[in-house]
N, C-alpha and C positions, 0 to 999 in steps of 0.2 A: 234832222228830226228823226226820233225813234221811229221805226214802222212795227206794225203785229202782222204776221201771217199765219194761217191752218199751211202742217207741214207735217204733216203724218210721217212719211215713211223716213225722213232723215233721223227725225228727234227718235222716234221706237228705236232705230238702230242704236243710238249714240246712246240710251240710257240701256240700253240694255249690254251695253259692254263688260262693267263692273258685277253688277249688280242680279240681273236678269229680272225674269216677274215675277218670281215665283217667292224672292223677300217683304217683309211686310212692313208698312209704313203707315204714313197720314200725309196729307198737305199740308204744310204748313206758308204763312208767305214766301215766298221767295224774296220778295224786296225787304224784309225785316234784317237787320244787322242781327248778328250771332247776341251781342250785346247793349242792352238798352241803358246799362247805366256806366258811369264811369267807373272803367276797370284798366284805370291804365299803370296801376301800380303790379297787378298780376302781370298785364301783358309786358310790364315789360321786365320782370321776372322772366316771363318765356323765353323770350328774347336773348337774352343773357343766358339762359340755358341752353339753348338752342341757339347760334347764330345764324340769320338770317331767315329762319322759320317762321314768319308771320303768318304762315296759313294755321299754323297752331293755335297763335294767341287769339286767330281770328272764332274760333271756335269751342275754346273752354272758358268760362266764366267761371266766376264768384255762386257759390249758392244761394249766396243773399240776392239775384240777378232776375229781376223778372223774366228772364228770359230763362233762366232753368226749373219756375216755377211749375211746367208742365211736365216735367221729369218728375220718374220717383226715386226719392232721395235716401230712401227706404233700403234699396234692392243692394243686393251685396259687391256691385260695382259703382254705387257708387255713394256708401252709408258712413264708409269713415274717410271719405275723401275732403277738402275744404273746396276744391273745386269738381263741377263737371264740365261734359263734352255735350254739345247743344249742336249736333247738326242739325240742317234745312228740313230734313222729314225724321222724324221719331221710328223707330225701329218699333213697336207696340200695336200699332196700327195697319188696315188693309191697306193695299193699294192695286190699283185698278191693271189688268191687263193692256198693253198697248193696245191694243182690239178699243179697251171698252172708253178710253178716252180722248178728247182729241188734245192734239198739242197747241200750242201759243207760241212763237217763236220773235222776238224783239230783238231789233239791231240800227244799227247804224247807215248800215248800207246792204242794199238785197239785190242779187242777180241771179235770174232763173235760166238756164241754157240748155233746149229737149234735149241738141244735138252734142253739149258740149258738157263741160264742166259746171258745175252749179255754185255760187258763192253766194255767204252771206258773211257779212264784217263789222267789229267796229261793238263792244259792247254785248257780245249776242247773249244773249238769256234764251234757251227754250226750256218751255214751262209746262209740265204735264203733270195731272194730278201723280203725289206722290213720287217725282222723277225729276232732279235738274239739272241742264247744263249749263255753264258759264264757260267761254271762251273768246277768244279776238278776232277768231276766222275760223270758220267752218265749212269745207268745202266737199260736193258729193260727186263721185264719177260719172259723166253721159248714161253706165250700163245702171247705174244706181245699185250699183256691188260694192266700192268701197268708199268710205270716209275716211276724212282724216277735220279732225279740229289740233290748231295751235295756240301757241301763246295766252300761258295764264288758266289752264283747262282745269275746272273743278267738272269733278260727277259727284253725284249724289244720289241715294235714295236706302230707304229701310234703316237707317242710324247707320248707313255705311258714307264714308267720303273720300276722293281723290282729289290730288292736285298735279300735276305732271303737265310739263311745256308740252308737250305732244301727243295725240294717240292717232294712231291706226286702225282701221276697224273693216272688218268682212262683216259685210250686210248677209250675204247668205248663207256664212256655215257660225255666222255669228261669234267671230273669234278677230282677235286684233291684240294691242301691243300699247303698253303705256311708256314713257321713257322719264328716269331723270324723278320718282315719285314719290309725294308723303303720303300717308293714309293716317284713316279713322275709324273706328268699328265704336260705336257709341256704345253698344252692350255689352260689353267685353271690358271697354275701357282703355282698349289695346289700341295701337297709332306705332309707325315707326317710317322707313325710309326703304328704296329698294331703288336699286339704278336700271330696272324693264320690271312691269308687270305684264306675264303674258296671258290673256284669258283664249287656254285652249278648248274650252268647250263653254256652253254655256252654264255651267255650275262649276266650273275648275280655273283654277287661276296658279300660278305659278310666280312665285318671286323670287328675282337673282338678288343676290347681293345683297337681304335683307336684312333688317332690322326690327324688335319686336316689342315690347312691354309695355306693360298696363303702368305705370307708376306715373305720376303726373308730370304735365310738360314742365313747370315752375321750377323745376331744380334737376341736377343731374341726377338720373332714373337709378334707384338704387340697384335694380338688378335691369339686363335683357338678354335678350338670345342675341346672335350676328350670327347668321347661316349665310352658307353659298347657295343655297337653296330652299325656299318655303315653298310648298304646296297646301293652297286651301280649297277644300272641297264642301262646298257651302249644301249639298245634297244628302252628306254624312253627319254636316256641322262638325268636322275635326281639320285640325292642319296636322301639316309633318313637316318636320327640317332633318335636312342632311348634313353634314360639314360642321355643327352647330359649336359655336362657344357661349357659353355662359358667362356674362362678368356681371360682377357687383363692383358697385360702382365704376370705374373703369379698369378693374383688376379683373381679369379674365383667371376663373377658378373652377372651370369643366369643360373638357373637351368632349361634345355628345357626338355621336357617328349619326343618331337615329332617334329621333323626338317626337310623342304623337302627344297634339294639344288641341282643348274645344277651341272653338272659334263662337258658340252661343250656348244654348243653357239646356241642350240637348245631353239624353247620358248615352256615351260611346267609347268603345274599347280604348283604352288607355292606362298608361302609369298614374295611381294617386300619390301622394305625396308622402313619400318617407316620413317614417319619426326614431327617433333613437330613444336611447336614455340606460342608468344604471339600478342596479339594484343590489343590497346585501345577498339577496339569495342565488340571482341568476348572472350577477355579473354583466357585462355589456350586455348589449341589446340591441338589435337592428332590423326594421321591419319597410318592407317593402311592396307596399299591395297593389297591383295589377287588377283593372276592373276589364270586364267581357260584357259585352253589348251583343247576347248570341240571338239576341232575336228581337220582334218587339215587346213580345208578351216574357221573354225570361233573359235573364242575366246572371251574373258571378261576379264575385269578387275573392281573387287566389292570393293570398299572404305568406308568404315563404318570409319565415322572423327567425333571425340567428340567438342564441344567448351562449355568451361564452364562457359559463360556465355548467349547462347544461347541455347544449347540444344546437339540434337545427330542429325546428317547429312548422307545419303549413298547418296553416288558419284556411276557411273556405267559409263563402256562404254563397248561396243557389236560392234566387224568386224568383218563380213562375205564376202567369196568370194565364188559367186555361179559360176555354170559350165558353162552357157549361158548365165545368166543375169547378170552381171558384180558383181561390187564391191560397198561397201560403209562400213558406219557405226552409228549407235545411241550412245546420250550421252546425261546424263544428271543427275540433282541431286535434293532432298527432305529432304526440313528441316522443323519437322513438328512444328509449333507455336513456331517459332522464340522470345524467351522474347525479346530481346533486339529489337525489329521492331514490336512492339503492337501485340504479340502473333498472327500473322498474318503467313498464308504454307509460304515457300519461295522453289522453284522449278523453272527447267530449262530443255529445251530440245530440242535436237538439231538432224539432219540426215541429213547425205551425201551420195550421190549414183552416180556413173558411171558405165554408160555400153555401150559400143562397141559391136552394135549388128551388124555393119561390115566393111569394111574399108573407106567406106563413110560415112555411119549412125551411129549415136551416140546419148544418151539420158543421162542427167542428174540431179540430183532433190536436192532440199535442204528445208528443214523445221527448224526453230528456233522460239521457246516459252522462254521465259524469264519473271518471274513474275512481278518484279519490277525492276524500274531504280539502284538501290543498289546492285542489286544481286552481281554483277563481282566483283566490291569495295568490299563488307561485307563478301562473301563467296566463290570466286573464288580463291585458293591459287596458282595458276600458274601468278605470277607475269606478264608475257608477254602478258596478256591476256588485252588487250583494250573493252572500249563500245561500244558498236556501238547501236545510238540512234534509227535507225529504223532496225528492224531482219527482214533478208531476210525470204521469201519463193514462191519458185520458181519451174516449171517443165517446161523441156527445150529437145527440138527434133534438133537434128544438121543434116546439110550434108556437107562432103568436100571431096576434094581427088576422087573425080568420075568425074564429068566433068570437062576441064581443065579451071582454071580461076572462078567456079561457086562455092557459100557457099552459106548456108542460116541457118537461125532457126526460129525456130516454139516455144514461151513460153508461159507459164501464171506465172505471176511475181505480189505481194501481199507482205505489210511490215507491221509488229509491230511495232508504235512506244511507246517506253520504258517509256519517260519522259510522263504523263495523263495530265500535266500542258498546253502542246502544242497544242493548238486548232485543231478543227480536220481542219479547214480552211488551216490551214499550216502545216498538214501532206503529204505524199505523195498521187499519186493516186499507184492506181493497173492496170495492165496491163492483161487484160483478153477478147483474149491472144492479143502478139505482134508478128508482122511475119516480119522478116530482111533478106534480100537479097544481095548479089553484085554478080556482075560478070563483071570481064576484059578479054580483048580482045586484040591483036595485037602485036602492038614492042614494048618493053619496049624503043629501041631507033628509032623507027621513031611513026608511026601512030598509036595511041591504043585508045583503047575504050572502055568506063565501065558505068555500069548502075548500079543504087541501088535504091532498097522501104525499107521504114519502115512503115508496115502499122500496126494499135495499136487502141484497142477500152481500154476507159481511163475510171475509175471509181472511184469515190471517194464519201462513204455513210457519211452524216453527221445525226445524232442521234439527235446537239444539235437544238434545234427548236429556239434558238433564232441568231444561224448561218443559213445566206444567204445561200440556195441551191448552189450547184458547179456545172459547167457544165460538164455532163459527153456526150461521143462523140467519133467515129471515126476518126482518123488523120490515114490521105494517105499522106504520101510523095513522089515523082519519083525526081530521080537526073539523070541526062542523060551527060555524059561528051566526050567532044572529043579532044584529044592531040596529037599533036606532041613532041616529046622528043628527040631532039638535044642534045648530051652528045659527049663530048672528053674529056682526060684527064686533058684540062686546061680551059674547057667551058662548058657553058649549056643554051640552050635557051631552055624553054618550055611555048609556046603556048594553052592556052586551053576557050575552049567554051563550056557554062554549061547552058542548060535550066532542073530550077528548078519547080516543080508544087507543092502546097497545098490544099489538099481538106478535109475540117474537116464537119459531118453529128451527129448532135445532138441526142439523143436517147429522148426516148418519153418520159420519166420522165423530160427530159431536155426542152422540147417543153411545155412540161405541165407547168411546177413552172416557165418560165421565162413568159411564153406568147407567143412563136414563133406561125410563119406561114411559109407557103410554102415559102416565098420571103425572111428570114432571118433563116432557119431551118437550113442549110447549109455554109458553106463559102468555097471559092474557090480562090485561085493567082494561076497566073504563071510568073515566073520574069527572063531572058534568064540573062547570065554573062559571060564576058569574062577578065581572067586572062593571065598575062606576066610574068614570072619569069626567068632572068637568071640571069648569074655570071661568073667570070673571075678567075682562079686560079693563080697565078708568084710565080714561085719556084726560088731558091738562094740555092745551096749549098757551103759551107767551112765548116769550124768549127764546123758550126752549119747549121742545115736543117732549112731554112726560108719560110714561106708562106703566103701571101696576098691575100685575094679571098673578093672584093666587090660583092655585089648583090644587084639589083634591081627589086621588086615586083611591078605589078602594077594590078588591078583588079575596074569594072566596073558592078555596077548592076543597072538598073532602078528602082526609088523609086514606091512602088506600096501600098496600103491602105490597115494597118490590125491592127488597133487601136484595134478594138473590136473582136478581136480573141479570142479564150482562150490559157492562158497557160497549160500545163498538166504536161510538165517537161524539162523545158529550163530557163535556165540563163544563167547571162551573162560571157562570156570569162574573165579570169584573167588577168591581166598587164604581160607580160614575153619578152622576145627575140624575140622567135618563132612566137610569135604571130604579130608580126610586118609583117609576110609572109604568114598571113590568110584570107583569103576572109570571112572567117566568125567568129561575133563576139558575136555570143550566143554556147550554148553547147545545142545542143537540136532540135529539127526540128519543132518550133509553129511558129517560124520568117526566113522569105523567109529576107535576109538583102537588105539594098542600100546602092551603095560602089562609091566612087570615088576619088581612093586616090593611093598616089604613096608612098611605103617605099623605102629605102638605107640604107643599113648596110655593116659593114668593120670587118672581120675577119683577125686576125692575130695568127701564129701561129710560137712557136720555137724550133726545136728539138735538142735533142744534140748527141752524136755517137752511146749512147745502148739506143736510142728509147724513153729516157724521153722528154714527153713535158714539156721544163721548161717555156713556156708561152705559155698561149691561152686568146687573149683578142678580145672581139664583141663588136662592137656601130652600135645602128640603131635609126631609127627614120621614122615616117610617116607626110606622108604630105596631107592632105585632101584638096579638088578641091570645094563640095559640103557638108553641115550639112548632120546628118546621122537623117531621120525621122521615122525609123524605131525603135520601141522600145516595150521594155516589160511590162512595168508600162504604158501604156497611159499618162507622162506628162513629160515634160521640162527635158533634162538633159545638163546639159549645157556642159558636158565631148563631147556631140553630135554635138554641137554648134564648137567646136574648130579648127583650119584653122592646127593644128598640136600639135601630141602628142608630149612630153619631149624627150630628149633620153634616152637608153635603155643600161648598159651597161653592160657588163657576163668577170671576168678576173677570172682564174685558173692558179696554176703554180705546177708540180711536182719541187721541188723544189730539191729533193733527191729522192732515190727508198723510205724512209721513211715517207717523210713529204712531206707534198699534203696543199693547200689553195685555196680558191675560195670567189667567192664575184659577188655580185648581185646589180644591184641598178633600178631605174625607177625615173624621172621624170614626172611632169606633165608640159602641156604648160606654165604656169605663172612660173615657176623654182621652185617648189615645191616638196617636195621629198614624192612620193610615194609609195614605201615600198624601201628595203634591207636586205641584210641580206651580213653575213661573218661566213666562218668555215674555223676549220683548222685544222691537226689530224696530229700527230707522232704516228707510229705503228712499235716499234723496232723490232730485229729479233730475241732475248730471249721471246716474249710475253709483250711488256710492250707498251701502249698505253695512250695516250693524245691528249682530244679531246677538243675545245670550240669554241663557235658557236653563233651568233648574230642576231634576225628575228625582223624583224622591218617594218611595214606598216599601214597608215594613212587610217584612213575611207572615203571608197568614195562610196556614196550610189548607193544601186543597183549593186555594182560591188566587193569591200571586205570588209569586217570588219575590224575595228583595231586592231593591234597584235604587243607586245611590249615584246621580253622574251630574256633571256639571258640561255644558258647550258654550260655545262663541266661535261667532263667524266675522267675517268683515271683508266687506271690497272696497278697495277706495282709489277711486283715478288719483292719480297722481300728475302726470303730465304729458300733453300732446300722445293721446289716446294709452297711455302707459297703465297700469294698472297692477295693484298688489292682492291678494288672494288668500284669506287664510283660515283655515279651521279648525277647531281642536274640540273633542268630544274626552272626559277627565272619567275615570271612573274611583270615584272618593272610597268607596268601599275599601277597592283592592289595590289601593294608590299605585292605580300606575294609568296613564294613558292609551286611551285604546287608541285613538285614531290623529292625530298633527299631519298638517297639510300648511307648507305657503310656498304660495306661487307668485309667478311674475308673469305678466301676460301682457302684449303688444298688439295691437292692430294698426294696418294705414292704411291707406289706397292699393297698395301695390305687393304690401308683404307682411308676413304675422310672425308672431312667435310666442310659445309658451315654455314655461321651464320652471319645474314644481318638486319640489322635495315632499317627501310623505314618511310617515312612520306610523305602524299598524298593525294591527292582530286580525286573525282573520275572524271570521263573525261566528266561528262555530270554536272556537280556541279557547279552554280553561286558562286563563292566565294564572291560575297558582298551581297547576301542573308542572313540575319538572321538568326543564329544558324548552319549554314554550317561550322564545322570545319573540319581542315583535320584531314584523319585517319593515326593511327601510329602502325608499326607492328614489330615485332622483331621473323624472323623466325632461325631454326635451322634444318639443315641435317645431318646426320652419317649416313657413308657406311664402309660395313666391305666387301670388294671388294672378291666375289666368294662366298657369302651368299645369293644373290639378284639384282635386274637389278640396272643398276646405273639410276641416276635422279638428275643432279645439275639444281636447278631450279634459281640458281644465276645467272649462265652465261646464261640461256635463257632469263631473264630478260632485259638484255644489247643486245644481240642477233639483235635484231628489232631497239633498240634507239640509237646505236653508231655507228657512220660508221666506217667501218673497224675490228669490233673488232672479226669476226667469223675468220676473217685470223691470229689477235695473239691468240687467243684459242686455234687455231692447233699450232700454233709453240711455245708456252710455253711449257718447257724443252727439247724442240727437239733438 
């Protein structure tokens, strides 16, 4: 008959051999089989994999398996697996200090001896929260210094597990010896063989002869290590192997001297994962990134990237988190005498900083250097990565969250621009500094009240001497509003009156190179405005949930003289919907407007029982009273002249929870079409997407450029997690193709791969300039999953340019 005894100080030793206390777990039953349902077609798969390993098959299941129902299936060890690993206690969970619990010890036969030897035999289980033994005989020395269990020995504890005919154990410096051994690291997904495990410390362990990889027991492991030596140090959370070979499958294809790999989901100095690939411009390619774990609060990541037909490139990037002064990071790269770009540096640099210096106040900063317009196109390998023509650099003082209603910031704000082609006439200014305010006041539904400055001294140096001096200057804005907000849930009148003022003050370089005087040094409006906006909501339910909600804008300002203003940084509003309900039709505060116009628009809306809209469709239009003679150019626009804009019309339909379309149009008053566009996307619920998309708009000076492109995307599994990738953005104008991407992308349990051809113009690139070809690149990823951090730089790529596709990224193989 089984006995139970309290047996404190053998079971603390025997679990603490592998394991120690300081890993975290759960209890889970002990007497629960790894498997409650029949799985004996995987196990014996195992088997067949592995001969004679039944301690494997005893412990990975089916994911269909109630018993891995308490895992998450989610986490990236174990998301495209068809099986997991289900030991006795869950790695996610505390578990108690030998101190804090007592043990359970069951067996067959029990003998306690002060003077002698102590045994217990025959079946023994000892049971301590979150800790378990299994073995056939367990025996403790008279001095109660060593143990030793045989025959059949699992340990367990934290999603860690052993099996070994024998171990060895020093009770007091807590070190001992396993012989002949399989292992399992649930979190990792990693298991393999080792003929001694030695634990020489109580967070160190040492394995001869081992064997290592995450790939599932079920078939031969596509990749593993075989070292003469593994050391894991579960206090770092990193291993290392000496002697190591690499084989795939059993083809051994890397002799490593020296391997440093996680052991759990900690970030620590180590190699991440090579990528290669080619390209028209640079030729091979090989990239090597080394991460640093220099503290807790900062780290690195050093990139030493060869291209053969440019040179040798280090990449770097540097986060720290300080104690008081917040967070950020540097980044950036040198490549020195780039051949292929007239033996010319090519370098980049970039810093990000926030800091919360306290629940109102907040400060933060950004710097970017970028050598040449090429750089991102020629040597940036993160596909996702766009131009951007002028680099910010900015230092920024915030306040919110203290007074109620009250925000402001304090910056200095300065750009790079990239393209040297661009006159410095039509570069930006700098803001040094600009000070922004608002603050509201009252009911959001009766009387409220808001006030806003933007006040901004505006600079912009020109170098070239046969460019016109710019006017640099002061601009004061005050906007002062007052409303009532009449809201029900089938109406809305809102009321409001808004005296706006401008006062711009020239700086004395500005007085000097133009010629001013006291009588024209300055400029100064004030222009008062009064806006009407309400609407009507009519509900209908049956079948279907129906909505009808017109509106009518109406808005009034006094034309007032500012021909000869300067601009610093206003243009003019975009053609959209929205904009049919805006009193203002620049983006930018150098033009005080004059308004005298009424719009009407008609929203419709159609719902069906679980909440899809299968229709939303908008028409508006405006109606002007007076020309608008306010303007940014000083001359004629005749879009200004017009007694009324086109209409305006916005139609969307969820058509299914899958398939979504929309569509945009604009008119001008003569019935001319000025711009549209049409998208439409299917996002199945295996991961498989289709997307194409239509953008279409006529040049209307001073307001947008023409734009003529056609896109389409599409993901689509193909098989056993296999997947094809592809995008292409058309530019019909200038027939040619700006951007072609297809890829092929793999994931498993154990290893990945992506490998994508591209052809591409860079984003700042005249393509009817002479000698502008696009560039073409064919890259390639390998991940041998639990050797190094993953990095699919494919699906980032798509990530930003395909709507919807971050939602089938998750549900692909779920």
């Amino acid at each position: 008959m089984k006995q139970q005894f309290k047996f404190n100080p053998l079971a603390t030793a025997i679990f603490s051999l592998l394991c120690g206390s300081s890993v975290a777990s759960y209890a889970e039953s002990a007497e629960q089989p790894s498997s409650a349902v029949d799985n004996r077609a995987l196990k014996t798969a195992i088997e067949e994999a592995y001969p004679g390993q039944a301690f494997f098959a005893q412990h990975y299941v089916s994911k269909n398996d109630p018993a891995a129902a308490s895992r998450d299936l989610n986490n990236p060890s174990n998301r495209w697996c068809d099986g997991v690993w289900v030991t006795p206690f869950d790695s996610n969970q505390a578990t108690l200090s030998p101190e804090q619990g007592s043990s359970v010890i069951t067996a067959d036969n029990a003998y306690y001896n002060p003077a002698g030897d102590s045994e217990i035999s025959g079946n023994v289980l000892i049971n301590q929260q979150g800790r378990l033994l299994r073995a056939d005989e367990v025996k403790l020395d008279r001095t109660q210094t060593y143990a030793k269990a045989t025959g059949n020995v699992q340990l367990a504890q934290g999603g860690l597990i052993a099996q070994s005919e024998k171990i060895d154990y020093n009770l007091r410096d807590e070190t001992g010896q396993l012989d002949d051994s399989f292992y399992i690291s649930e979190a990792t997904h990693g298991h393999g063989h080792a003929e001694k495990i030695e634990r020489t410390s109580p967070q160190h362990l040492v394995l001869s002869n081992a064997s290592y990889t995450t790939c599932p027991p079920d078939e031969t492991p596509t990749w593993k290590i075989q070292a003469k030596n593994i050391e894991i140090d579960q206090e770092t959370g990193r291993g290392v192997t000496r002697n190591t070979k690499l084989y795939v499958k059993n083809v051994p294809v890397m002799a490593i001297p020296y391997f440093n790999f996680p052991i759990d989901d900690r970030r620590t100095t180590g190699l991440l994962n090579p990528n290669f690939g080619y390209s028209n411009e640079g030729g091979f390619q090989v990239a090597a990134p080394v991460y640093l774990n220099l503290a807790p609060n900062y780290d690195a990541t050093i990139t030493p990237r060869l291209y053969s037909d440019r040179g040798l490139m280090l990449d770097g990037e540097f986060r720290y988190l300080t104690e008081n002064f917040g967070h950020g990071q540097f980044s950036g790269g040198y490549l020195y005498q780039d051949r292929k770009y007239d033996d010319k540096d090519r370098k980049d640099f970039h810093w990000l900083h926030s800091w919360a210096i306290t629940p109102q106040w907040s400060a933060n900063a950004e710097y970017n250097y970028v050598s040449d317009k090429d750089f991102f196109a020629d040597l940036n390998n993160n596909p996702n990565t766009k131009t951007e023509l002028n680099q910010r650099r900015a230092l920024a003082l915030n306040y919110g969250n203290g007074i109620p209603g009250l925000s402001a910031q304090l910056k200095v704000e300065d750009f790079q621009t990239l393209d040297k082609s661009i006159a410095q006439v039509d570069r930006p200014y700098a803001r040094l500094p600009q000070f922004l305010l608002n603050y509201v006041n009252g009911n959001p539904l009766g009387f409220e009240f808001e006030f806003s400055n933007d006040t901004a001294y505006f600079k912009k140096n020109i170098d070239d001497f046969e460019t016109q001096a710019q006017p640099n200057g002061t601009r004061l804005y005050n906007q002062l509003d007052l409303r009532y907000n009449y809201r029900t849930p089938y109406s809305f009148v809102v009321p409001t009156a808004t005296l706006r003022t401008l006062n711009t003050f020239y700086d004395q370089d500005t007085i000097n190179n133009f010629g001013l005087d006291s009588s024209n040094k300055s400029k100064s409006v004030v222009v008062p405005q009064f806006t009407l906006d309400a609407g009507l909501t009519f509900e209908r339910e049956g079948t279907f949930l129906q909505t009808i909600s017109p509106r009518a804008f109406y808005a009034y300002a006094p034309y007032k003289k500012q021909d000869d203003y300067p601009n610093f940084d206003t243009t003019t509003a975009s053609i959209n919907y929205d904009q049919l309900f805006n009193p203002y039709r620049f983006y930018g505060h150098d033009r005080l407007d004059d308004n005298n116009f009424l719009s009407l628009g008609l929203s419709y809306s159609l719902f069906d029982r679980i909440g899809l809209e299968r229709l939303r469709a908008s028409v508006g239009q405006s109606y002007y009273f007076e020309d608008r003679r306010v303007t940014l150019q000083q001359k004629n626009d005749t879009f200004d002249t017009e007694r009324k804009t086109g209409p305006i019309v916005s139609v969307s339909s969820q058509l299914s929870q899958n398939i979504s379309i929309s569509a945009n149009a604009a008119w001008t008053a003569h019935g001319d079409n000025a711009q549209r566009d049409f998208q439409a996307y299917y996002a199945g619920e295996r991961g498989n997407l289709y997307s194409v998309g239509y953008f279409n708009r006529r040049e209307l000076i001073d307001r947008q450029k023409a734009y003529d492109q056609v896109t389409a995307s599409f993901v689509q599994p193909v098989f056993n997690n296999w997947r094809i990738i592809g995008h292409a953005q058309y530019d019909i104008d200038n027939h040619v193709g700006r951007n072609y991407l297809l890829g092929i992308n793999y994931e498993s349990c154990c290893w990945g791969v992506s490998v994508y051809g591209r052809s591409y113009y860079n984003d700042l690139d005249n393509v009817n300039e002479p000698g502008v070809k696009a560039k073409r690149a064919i890259m390639a990823e390998f991940t041998f999953k639990g050797l190094g951090g993953l990095n699919n730089k494919l699906s980032s790529l798509l990530d930003n340019r395909v709507l919807g596709f971050e939602k089938v990224n998750q549900s692909w193989t779920h």
